[in-house]
N, C-alpha and C positions, 0 to 999 in steps of 0.2 A: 408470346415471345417467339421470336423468329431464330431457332436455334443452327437451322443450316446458315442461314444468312450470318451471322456471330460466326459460324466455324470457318467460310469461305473468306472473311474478312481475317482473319487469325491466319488460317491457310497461306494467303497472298501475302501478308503484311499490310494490311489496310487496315487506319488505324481508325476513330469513330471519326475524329477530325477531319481526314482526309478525304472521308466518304461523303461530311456533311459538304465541305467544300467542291467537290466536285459536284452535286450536285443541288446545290446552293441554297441548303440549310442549315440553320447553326446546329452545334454539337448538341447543346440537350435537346432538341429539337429532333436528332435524328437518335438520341438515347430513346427519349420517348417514345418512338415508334416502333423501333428494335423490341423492346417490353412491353409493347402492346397496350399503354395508356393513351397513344394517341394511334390514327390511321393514316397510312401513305396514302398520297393521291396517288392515280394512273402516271403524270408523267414522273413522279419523284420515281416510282416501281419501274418505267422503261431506262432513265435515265441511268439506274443503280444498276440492274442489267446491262446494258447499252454500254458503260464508261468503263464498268468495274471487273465484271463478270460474263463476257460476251458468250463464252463457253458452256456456262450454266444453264441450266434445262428454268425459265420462271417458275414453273412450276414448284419447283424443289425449292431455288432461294427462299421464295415467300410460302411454304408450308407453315404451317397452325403447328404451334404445341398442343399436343392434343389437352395437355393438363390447367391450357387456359382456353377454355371453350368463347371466352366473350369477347376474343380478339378479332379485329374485321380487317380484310388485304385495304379496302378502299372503301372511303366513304364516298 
C-alpha cells in the first residue's frame, strides 16, 4: 500500500476518481494499485507526479509499506 501517496491525495482533495482520470485509468484500477494488488508502470508513476503532485519528492509518494513487503513500484 502506498500510504504517503493516500495522504497526499486526502491532503489536496484528490479524490481516487480524479487521480484515475487525470491519468487515464479507471478507478479500481487505480484502487488496485494504491493497495498493492496490482503495479504502476513508469509513465502512470511520472504522470501521478507530474499532474498531481509536482511538489513531492517520487521518492516519498511511492514509498513501500514496509508491512507489505510483496509490493513492487513497476513492473
Amino acid at each position: 500500500m502506498y500510504r504517503v501517496l493516500k495522504g497526499e491525495m486526502v491532503k489536496n482533495g484528490i479524490t481516487v476518481r480524479e487521480l484515475a482520470l487525470k491519468i487515464g485509468i479507471t478507478e479500481r484500477g487505480l484502487r488496485n494499485k494504491i493497495n498493492g494488488k496490482t503495479s504502476f508502470s513508469w509513465d502512470e508513476v511520472l504522470k501521478i507526479k507530474t499532474e498531481a503532485f509536482p511538489d513531492a519528492l517520487l521518492e516519498e509518494l511511492f514509498q513501500k509499506d514496509e508491512n507489505n513487503k510483496k509490493q513492487t513500484l513497476v513492473r
